[in-house]
N, CA, C and O atoms as a printed pandas DataFrame, in Angstrom:
     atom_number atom_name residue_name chain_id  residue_number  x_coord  y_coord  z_coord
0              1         N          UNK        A               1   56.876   91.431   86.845
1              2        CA          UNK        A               1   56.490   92.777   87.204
2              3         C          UNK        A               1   56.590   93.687   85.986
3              4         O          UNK        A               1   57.614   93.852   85.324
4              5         N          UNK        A               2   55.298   94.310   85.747
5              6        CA          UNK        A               2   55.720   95.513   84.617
6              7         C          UNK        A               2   55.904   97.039   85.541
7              8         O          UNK        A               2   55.309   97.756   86.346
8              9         N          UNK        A               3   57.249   96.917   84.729
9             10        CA          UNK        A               3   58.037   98.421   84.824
10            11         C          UNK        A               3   57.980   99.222   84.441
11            12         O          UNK        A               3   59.034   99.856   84.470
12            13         N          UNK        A               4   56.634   99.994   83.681
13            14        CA          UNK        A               4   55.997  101.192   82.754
14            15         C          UNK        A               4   57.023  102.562   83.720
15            16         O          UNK        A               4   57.555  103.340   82.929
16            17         N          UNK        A               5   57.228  102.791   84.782
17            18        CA          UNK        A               5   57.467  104.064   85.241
18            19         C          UNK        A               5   59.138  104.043   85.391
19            20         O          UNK        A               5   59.921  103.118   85.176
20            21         N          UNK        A               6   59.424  105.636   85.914
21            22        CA          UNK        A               6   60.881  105.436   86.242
22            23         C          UNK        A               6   60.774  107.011   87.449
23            24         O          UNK        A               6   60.008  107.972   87.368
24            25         N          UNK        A               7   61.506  106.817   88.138
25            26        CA          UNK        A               7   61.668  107.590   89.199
26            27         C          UNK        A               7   62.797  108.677   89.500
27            28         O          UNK        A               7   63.859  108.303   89.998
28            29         N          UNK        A               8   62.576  110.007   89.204
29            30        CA          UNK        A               8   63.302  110.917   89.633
30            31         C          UNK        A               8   63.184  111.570   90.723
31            32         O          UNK        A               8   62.157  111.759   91.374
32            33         N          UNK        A               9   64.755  112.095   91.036
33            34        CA          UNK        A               9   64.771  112.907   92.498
34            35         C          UNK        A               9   64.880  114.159   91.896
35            36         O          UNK        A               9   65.796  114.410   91.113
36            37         N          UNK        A              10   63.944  115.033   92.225
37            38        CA          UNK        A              10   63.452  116.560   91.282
38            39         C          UNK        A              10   64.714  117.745   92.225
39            40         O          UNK        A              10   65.232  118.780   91.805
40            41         N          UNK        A              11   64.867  117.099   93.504
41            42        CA          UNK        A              11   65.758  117.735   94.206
42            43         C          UNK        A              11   67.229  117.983   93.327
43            44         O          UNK        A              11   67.863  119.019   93.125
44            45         N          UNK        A              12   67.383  117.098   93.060
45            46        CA          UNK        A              12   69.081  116.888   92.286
46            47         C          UNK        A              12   68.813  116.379   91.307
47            48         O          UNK        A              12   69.849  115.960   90.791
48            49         N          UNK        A              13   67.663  116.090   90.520
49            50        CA          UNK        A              13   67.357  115.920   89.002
50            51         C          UNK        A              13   67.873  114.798   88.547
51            52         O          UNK        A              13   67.842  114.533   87.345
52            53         N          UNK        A              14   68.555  113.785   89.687
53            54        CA          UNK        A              14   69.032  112.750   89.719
54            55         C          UNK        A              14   68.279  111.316   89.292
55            56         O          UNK        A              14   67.830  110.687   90.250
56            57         N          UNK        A              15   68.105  110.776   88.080
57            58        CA          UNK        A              15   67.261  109.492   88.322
58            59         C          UNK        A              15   67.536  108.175   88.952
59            60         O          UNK        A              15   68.531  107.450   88.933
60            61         N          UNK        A              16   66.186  108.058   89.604
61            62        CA          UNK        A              16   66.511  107.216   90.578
62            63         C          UNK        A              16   66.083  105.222   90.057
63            64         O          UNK        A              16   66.537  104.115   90.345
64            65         N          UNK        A              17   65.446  105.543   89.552
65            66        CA          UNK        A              17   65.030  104.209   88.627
66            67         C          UNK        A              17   64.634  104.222   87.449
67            68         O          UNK        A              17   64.250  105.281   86.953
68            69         N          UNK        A              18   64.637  103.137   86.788
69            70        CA          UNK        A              18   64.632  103.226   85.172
70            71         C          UNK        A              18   62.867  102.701   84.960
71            72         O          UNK        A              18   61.826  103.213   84.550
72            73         N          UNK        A              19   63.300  101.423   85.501
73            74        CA          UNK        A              19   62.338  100.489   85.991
74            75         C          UNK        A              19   61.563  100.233   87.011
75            76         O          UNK        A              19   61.686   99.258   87.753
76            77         N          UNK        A              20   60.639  101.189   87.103
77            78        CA          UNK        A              20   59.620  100.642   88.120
78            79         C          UNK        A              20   58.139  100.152   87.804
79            80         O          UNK        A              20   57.404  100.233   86.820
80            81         N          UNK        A              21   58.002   99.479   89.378
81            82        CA          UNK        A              21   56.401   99.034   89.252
82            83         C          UNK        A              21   55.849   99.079   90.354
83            84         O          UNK        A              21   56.414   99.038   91.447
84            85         N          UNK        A              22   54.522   99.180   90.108
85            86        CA          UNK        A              22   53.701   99.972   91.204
86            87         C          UNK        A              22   52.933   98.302   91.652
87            88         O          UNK        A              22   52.609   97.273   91.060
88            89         N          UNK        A              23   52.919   98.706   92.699
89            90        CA          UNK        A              23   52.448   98.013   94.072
90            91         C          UNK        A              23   51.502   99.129   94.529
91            92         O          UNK        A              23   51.766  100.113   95.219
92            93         N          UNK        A              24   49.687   98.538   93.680
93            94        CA          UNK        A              24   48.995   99.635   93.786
94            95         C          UNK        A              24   47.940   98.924   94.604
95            96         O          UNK        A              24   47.225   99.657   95.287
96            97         N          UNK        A              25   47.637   97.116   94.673
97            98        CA          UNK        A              25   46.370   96.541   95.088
98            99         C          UNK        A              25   46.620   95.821   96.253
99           100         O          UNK        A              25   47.822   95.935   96.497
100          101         N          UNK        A              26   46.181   95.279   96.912
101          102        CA          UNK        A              26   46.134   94.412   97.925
102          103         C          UNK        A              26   46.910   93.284   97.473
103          104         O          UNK        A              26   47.943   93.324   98.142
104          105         N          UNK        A              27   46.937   92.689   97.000
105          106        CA          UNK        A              27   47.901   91.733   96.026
106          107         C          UNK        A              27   49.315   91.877   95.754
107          108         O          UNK        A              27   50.129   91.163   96.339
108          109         N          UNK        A              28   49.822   93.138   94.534
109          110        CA          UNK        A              28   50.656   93.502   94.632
110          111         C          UNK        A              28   51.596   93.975   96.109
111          112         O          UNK        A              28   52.644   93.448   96.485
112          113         N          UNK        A              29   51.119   94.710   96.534
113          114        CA          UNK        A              29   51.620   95.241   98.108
114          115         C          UNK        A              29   51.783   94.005   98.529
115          116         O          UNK        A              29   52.930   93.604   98.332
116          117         N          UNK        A              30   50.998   93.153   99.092
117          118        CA          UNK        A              30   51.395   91.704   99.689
118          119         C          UNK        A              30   52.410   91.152   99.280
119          120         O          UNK        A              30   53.327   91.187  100.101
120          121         N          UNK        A              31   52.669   90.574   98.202
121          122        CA          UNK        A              31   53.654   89.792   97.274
122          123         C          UNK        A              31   55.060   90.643   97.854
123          124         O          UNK        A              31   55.879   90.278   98.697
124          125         N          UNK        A              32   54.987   92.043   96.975
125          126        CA          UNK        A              32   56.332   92.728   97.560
126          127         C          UNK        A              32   57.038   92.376   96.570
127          128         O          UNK        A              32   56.591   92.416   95.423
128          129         N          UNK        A              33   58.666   91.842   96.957
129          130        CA          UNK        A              33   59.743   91.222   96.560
130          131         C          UNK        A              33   59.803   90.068   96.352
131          132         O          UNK        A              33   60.563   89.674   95.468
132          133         N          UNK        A              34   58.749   88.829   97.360
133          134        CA          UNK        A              34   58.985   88.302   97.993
134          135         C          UNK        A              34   58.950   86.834   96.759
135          136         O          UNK        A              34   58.138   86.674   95.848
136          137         N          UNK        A              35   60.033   85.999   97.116
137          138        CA          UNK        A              35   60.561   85.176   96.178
138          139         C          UNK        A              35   60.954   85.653   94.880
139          140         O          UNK        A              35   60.739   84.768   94.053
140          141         N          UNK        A              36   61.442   86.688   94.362
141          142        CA          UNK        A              36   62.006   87.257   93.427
142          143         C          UNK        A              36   63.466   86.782   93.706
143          144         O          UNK        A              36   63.942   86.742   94.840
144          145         N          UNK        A              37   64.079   86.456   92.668
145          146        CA          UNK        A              37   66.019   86.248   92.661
146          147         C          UNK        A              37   66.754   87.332   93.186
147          148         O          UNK        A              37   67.538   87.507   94.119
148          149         N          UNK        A              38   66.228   88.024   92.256
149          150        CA          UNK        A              38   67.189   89.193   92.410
150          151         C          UNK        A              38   66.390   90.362   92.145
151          152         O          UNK        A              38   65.233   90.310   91.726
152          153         N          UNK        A              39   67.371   91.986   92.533
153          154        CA          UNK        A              39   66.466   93.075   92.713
154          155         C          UNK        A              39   67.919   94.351   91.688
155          156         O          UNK        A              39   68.858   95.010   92.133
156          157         N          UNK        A              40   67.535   94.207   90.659
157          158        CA          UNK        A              40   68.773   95.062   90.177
158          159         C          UNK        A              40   68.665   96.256   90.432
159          160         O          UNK        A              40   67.623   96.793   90.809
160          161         N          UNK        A              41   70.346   97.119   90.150
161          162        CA          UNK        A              41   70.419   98.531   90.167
162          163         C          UNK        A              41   69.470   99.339   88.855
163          164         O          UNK        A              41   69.681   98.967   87.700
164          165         N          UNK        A              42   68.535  100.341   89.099
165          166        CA          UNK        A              42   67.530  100.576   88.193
166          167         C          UNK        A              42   66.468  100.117   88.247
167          168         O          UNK        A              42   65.750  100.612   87.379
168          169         N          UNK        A              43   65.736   99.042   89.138
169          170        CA          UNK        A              43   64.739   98.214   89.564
170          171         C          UNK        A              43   64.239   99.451   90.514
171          172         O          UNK        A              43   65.133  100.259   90.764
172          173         N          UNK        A              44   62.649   99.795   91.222
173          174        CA          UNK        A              44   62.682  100.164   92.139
174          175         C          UNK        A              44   61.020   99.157   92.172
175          176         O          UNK        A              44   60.527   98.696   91.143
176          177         N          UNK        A              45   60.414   98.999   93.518
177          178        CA          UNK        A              45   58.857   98.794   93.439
178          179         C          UNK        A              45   58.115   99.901   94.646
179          180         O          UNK        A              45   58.405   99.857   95.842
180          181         N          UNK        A              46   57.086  100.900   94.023
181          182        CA          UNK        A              46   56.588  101.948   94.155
182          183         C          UNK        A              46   55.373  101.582   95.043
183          184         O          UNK        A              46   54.294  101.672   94.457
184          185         N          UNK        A              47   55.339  101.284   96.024
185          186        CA          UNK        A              47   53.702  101.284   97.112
186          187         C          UNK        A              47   52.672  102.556   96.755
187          188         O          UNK        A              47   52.907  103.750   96.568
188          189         N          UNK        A              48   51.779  102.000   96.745
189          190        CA          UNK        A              48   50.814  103.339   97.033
190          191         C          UNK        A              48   49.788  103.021   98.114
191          192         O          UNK        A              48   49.146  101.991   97.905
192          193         N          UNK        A              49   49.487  103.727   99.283
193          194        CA          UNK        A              49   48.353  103.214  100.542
194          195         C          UNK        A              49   47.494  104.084  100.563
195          196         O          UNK        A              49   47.486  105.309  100.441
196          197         N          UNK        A              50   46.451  102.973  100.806
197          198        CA          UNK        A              50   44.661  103.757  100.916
198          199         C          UNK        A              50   44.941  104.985  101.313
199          200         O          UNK        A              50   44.747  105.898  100.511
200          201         N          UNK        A              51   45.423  105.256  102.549
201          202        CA          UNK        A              51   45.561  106.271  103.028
202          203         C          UNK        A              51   46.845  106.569  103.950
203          204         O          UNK        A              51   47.577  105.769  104.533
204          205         N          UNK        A              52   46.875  107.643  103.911
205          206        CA          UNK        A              52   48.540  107.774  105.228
206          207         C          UNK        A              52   48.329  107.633  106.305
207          208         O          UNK        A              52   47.397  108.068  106.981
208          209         N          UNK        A              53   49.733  106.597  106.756
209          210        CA          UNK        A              53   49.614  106.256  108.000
210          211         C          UNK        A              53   51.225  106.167  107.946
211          212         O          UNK        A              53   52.019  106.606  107.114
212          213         N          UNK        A              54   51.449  105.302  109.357
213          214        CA          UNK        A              54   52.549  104.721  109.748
214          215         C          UNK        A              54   52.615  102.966  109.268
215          216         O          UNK        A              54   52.432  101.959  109.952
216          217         N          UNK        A              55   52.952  103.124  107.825
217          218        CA          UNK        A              55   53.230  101.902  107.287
218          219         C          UNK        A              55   54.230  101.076  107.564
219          220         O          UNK        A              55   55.193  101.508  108.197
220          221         N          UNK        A              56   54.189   99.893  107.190
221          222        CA          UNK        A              56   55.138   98.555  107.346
222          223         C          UNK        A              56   55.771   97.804  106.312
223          224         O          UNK        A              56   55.438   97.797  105.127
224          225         N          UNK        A              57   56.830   97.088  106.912
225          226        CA          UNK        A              57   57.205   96.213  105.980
226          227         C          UNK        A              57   57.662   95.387  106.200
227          228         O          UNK        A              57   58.672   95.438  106.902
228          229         N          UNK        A              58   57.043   93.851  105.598
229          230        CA          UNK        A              58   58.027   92.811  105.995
230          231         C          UNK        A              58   59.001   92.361  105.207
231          232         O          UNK        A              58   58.928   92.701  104.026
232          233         N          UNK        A              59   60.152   91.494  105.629
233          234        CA          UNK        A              59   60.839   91.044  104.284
234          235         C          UNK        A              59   60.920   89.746  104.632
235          236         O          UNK        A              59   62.061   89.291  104.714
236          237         N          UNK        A              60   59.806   88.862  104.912
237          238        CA          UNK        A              60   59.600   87.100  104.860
238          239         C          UNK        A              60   59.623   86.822  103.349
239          240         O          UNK        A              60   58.893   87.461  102.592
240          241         N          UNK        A              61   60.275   86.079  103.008
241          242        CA          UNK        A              61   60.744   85.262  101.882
242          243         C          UNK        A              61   61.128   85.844  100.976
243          244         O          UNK        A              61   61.120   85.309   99.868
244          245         N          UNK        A              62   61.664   87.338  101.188
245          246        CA          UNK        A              62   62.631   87.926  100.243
246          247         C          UNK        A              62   64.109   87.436  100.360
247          248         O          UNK        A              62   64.569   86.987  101.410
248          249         N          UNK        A              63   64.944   87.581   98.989
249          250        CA          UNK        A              63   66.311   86.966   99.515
250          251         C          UNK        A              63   67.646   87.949   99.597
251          252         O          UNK        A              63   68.838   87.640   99.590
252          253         N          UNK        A              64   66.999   89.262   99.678
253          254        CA          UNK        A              64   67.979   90.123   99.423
254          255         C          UNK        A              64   68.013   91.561  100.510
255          256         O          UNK        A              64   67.038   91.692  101.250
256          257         N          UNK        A              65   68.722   92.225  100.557
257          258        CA          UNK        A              65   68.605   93.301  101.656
258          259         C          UNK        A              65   68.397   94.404  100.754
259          260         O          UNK        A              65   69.060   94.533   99.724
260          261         N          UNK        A              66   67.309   95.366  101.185
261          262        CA          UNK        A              66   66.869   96.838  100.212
262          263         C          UNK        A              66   67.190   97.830  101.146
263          264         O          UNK        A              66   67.582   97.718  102.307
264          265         N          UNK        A              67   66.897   99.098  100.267
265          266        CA          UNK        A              67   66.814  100.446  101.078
266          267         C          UNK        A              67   64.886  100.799  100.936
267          268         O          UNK        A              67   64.134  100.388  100.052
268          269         N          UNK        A              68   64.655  101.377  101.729
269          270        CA          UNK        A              68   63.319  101.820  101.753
270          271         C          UNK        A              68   63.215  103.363  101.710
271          272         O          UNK        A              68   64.056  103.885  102.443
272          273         N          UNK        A              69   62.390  104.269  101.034
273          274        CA          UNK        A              69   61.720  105.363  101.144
274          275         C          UNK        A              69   60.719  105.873  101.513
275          276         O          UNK        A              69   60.063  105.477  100.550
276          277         N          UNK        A              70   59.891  106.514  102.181
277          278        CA          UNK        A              70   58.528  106.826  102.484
278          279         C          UNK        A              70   58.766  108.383  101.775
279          280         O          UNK        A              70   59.655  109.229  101.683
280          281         N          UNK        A              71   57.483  108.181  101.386
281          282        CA          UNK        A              71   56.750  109.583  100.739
282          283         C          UNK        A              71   55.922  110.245  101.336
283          284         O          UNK        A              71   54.902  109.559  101.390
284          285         N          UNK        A              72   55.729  111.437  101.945
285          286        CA          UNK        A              72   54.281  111.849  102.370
286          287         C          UNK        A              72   53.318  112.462  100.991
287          288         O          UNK        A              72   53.510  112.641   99.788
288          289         N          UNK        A              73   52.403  112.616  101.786
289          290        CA          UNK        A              73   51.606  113.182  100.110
290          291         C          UNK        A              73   52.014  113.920   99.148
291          292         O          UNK        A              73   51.370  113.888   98.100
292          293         N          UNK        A              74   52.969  114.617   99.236
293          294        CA          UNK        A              74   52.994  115.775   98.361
294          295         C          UNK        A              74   54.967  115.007   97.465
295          296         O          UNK        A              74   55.854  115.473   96.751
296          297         N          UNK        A              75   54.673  113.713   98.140
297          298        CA          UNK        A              75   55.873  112.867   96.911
298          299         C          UNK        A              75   57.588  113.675   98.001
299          300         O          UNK        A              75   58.651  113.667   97.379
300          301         N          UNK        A              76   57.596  114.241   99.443
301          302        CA          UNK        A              76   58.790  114.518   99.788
302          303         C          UNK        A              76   59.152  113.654  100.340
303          304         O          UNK        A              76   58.208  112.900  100.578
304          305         N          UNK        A              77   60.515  113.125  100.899
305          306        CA          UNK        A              77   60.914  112.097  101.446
306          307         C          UNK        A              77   60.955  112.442  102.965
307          308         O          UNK        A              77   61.332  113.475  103.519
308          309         N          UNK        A              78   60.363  111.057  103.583
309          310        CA          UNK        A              78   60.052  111.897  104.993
310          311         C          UNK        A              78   60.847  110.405  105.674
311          312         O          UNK        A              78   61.328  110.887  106.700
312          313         N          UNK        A              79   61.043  109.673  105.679
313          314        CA          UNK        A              79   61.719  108.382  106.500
314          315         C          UNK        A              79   62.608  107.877  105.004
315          316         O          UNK        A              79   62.303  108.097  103.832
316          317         N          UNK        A              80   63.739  107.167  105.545
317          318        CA          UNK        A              80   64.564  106.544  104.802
318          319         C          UNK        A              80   65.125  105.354  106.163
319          320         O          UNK        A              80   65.316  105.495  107.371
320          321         N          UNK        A              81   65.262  104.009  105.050
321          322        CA          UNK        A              81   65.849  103.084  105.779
322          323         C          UNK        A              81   66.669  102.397  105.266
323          324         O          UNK        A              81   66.177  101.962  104.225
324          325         N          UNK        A              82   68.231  101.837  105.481
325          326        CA          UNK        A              82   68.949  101.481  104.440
326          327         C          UNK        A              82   69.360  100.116  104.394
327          328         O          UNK        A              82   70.031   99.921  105.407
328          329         N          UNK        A              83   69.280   99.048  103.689
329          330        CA          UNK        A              83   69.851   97.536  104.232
330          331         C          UNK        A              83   69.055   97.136  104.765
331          332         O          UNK        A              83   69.524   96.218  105.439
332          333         N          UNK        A              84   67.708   97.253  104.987
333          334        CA          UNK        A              84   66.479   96.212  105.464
334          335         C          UNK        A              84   66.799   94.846  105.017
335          336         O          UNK        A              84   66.796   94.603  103.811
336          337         N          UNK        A              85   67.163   93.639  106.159
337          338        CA          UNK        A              85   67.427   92.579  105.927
338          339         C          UNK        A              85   66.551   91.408  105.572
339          340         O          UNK        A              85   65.419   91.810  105.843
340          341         N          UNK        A              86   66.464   90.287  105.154
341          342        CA          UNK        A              86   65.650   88.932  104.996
342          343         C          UNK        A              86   65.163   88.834  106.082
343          344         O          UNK        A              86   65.803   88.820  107.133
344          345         N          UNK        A              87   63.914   88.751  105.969
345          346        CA          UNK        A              87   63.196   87.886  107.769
346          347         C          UNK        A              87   63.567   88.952  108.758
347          348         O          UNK        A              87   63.829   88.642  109.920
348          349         N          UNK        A              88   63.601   90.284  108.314
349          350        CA          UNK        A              88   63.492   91.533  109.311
350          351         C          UNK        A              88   61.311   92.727  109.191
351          352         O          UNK        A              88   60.494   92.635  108.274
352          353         N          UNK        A              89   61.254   93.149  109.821
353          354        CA          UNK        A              89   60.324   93.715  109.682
354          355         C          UNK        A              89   60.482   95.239  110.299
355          356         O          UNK        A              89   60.980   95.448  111.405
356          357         N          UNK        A              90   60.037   96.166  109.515
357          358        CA          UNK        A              90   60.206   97.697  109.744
358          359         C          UNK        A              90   59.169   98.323  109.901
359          360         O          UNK        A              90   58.580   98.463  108.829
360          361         N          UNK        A              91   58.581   98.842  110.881
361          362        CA          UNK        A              91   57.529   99.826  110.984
362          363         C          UNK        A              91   58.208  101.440  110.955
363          364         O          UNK        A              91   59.133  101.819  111.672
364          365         N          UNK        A              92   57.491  102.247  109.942
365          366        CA          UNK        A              92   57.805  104.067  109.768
366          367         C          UNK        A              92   57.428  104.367  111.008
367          368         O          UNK        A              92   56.678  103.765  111.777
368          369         N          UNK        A              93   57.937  105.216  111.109
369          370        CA          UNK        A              93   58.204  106.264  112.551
370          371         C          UNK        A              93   57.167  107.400  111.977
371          372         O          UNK        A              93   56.463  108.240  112.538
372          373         N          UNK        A              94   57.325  107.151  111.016
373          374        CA          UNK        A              94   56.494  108.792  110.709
374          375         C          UNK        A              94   54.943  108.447  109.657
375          376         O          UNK        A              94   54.809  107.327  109.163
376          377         N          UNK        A              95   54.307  109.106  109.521
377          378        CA          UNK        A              95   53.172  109.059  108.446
378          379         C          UNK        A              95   53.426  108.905  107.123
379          380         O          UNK        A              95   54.572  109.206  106.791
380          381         N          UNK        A              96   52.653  108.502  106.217
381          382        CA          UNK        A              96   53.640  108.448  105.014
382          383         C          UNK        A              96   52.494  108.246  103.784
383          384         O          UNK        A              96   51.316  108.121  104.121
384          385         N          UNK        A              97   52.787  108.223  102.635
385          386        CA          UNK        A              97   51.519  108.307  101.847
386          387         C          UNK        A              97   51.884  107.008  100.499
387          388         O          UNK        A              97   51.163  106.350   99.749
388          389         N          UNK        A              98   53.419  107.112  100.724
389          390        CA          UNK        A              98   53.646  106.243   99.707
390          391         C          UNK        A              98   55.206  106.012  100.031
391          392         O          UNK        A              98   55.971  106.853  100.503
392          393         N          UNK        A              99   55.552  104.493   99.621
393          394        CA          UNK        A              99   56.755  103.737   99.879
394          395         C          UNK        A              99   57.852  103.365   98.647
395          396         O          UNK        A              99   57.407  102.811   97.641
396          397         N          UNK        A             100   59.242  103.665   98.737
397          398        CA          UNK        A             100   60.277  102.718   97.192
398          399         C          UNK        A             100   60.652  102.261   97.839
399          400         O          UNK        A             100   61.066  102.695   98.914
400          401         N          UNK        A             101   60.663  100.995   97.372
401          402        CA          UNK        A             101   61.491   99.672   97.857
402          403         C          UNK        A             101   62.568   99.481   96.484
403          404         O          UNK        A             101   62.370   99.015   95.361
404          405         N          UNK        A             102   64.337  100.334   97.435
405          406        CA          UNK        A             102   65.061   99.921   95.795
406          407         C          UNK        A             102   66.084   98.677   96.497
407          408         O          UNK        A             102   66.050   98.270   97.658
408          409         N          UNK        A             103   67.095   98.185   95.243
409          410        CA          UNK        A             103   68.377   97.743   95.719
410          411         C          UNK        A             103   68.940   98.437   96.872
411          412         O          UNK        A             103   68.904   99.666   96.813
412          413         N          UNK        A             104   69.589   97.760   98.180
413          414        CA          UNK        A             104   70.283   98.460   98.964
414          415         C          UNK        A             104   71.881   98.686   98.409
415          416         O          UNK        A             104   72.705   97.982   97.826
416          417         N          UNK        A             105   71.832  100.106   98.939
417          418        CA          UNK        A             105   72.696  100.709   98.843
418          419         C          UNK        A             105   72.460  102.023   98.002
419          420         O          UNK        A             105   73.240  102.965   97.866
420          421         N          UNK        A             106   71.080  101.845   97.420
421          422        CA          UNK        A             106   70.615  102.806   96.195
422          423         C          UNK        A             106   71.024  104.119   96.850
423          424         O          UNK        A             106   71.669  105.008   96.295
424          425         N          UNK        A             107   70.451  104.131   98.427
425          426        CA          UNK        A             107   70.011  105.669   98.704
426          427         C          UNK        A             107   71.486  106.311   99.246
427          428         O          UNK        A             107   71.615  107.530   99.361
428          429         N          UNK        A             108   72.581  105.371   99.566
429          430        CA          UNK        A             108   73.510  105.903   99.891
430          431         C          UNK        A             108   74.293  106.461   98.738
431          432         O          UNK        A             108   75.044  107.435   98.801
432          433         N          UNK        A             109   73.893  105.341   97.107
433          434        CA          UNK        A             109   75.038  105.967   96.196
434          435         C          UNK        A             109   74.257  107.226   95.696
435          436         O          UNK        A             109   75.168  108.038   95.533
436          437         N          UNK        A             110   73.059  107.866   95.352
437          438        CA          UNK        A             110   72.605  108.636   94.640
438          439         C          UNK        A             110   72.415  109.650   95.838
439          440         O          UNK        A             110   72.064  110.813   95.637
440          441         N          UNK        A             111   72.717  109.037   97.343
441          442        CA          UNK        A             111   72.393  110.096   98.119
442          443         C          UNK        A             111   70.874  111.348   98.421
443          444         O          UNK        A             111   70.847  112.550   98.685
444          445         N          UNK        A             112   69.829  110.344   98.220
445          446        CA          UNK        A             112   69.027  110.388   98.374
446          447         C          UNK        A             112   68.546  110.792   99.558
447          448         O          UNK        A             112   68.279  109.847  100.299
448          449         N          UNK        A             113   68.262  112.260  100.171
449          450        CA          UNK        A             113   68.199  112.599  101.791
450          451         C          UNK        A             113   66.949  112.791  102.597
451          452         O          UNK        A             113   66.155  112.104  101.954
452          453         N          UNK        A             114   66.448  113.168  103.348
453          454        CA          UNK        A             114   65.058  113.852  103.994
454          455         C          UNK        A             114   64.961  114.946  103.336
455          456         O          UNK        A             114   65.956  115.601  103.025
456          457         N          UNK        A             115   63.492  115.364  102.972
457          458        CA          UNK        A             115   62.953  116.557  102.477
458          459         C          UNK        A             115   63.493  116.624  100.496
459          460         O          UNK        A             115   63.318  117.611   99.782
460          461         N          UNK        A             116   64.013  115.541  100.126
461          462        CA          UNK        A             116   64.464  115.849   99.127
462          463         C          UNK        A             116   62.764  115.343   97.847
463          464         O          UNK        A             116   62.435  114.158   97.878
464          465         N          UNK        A             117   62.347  115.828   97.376
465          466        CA          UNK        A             117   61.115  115.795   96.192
466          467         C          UNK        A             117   61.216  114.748   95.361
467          468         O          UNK        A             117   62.103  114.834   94.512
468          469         N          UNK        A             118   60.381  113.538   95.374
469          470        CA          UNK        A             118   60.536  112.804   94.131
470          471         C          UNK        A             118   59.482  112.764   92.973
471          472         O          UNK        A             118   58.337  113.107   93.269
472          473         N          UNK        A             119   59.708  112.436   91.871
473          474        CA          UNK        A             119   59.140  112.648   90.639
474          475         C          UNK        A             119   58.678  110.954   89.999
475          476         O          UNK        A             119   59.540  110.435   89.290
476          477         N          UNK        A             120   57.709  110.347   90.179
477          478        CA          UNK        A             120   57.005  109.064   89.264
478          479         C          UNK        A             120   56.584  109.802   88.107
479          480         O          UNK        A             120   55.919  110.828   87.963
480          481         N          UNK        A             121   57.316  108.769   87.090
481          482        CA          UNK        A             121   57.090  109.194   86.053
482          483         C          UNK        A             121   56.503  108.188   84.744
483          484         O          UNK        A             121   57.195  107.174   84.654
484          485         N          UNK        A             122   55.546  108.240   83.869
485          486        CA          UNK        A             122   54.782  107.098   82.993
486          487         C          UNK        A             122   55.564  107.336   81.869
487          488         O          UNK        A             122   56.331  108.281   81.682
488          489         N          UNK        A             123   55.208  106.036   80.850
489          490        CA          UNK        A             123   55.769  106.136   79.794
490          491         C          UNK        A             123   57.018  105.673   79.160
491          492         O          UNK        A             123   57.425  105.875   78.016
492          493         N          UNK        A             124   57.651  104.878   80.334
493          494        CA          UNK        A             124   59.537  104.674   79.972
494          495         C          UNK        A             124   59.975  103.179   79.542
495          496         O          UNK        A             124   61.154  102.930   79.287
């Protein structure tokens, strides 16, 4: 995976990943996590969807448990999910425009909340 971006929370100016990569094609999005070892602290992978909806996620043949984010358009955090397990599947409750899939536990240590603004950023 190339990790060109890194992710701030503009709310608390807090960065949230060092390393990310976008999950921008039909391909990428599919794949996911899935058979990756491991998912480090500073890792995040960034969804982007055709359009907003009430997106999904599976975690078949991932080996690790994440936290999830949904974005609505304007990049605010509108659903959070924490510890999504192996061989679990999550459908958003809410509309959403774009998804982070980090290490679990990310959103509890940086405290990452609803309504809080995030920042993708190129170049890192």
């Amino acid at each position: 995976m190339d990790a060109d971006f890194r992710l701030v929370n503009e709310t608390t100016g807090v960065t949230i990943a060092s390393r990310v990569s976008l999950a921008d094609g039909f391909f990428s999005r599919f794949r996911g996590l899935m058979m990756r070892r491991n998912f480090l602290p500073g890792e995040a992978l960034f969804f982007t969807f055709g359009k907003p909806g009430r997106n999904s996620v599976h975690m078949f043949f991932v080996r690790f448990p994440i936290d999830l984010v949904y974005l609505d358009s304007g990049f605010r955090v509108v659903e959070i999910r924490s510890f999504l397990r192996p061989w679990r599947f999550h459908r958003s409750k809410v509309i959403s425009s774009y998804l982070i899939e980090l290490p679990a536990g990310t959103v509890a240590r940086l405290r990452i909340g609803l309504g809080d603004k995030i920042r993708l950023e190129k170049g890192f």
